[in-house]
C-alpha positions in Angstrom: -37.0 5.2 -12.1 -34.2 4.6 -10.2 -30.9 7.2 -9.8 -27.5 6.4 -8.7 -24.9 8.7 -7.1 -21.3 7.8 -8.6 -18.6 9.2 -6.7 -14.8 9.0 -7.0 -12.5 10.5 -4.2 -9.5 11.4 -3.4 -8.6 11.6 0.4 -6.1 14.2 1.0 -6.6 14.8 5.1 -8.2 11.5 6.6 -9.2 12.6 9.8 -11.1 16.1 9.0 -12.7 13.3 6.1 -13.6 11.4 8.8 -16.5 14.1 10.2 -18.0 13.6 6.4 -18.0 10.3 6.7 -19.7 10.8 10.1 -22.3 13.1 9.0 -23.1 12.4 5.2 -24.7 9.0 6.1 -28.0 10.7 7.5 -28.5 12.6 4.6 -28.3 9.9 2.3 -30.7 7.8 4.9 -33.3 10.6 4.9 -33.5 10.8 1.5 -33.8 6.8 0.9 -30.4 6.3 -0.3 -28.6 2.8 0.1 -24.6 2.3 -0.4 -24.3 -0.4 -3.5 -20.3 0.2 -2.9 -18.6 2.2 -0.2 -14.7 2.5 -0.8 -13.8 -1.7 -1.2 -11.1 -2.8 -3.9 -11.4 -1.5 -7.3 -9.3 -0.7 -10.8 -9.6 1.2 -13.5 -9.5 -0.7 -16.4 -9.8 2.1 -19.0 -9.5 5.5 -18.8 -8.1 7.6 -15.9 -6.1 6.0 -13.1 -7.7 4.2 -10.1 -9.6 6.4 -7.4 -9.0 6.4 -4.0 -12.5 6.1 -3.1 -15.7 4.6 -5.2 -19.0 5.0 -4.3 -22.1 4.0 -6.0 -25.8 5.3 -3.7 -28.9 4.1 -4.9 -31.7 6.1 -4.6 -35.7 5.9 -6.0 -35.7 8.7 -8.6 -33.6 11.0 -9.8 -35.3 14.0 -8.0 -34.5 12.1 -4.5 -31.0 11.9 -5.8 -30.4 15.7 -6.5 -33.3 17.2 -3.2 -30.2 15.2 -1.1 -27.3 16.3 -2.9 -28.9 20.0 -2.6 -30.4 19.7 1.0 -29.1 21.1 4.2 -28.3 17.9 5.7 -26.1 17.0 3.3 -24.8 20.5 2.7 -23.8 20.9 6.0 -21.4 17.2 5.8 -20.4 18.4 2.5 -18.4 21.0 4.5 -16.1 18.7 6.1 -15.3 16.6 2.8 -14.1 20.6 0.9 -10.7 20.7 1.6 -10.6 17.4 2.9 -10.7 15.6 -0.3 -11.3 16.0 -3.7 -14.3 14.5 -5.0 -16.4 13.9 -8.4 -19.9 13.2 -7.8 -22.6 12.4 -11.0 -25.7 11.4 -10.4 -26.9 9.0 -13.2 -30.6 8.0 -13.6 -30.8 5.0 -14.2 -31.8 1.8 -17.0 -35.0 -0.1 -17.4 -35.4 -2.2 -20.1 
């Protein structure tokens, strides 16, 4: 079943963001992630205020979800986004009828 990443962030220093950005890509790619949404125009229409930053990552399963978020690869570009931003990522497996 398929798993999606949800993140929401706030950029506070754009170009030490940037080496995320950079970096974070291959881990999602090794993995078999695809972007659904990457930044883009959004609004909140209930709840908390707009983010910054929405993303929405695809992957198979929920297990290839989590083994990126908790791999090196990724670990290592997570580095660059702490202190660069503030972020809240979910992963949500998802829905089929």
């Amino acid at each position: 079943m398929k798993a999606y990443w949800i993140a929401h962030v706030e950029v506070t220093d754009p170009q030490q963001y940037q080496q995320y950005t950079q970096r974070a890509p291959a881990a999602f790619a090794a993995y078999g992630g695809r972007f659904l949404a990457r930044g883009g125009q959004s609004e909140a229409l209930e709840g908390r205020t707009t983010p910054q930053r929405s993303v929405v990552i695809e992957f198979d399963s929920y297990e290839q979800a989590l083994a990126c978020y908790r791999s090196d690869l990724y670990q290592d570009a997570c580095q660059y986004r702490h202190g660069a931003a503030m972020a809240e990522v979910i992963i949500v497996e998802g829905f089929e009828p």
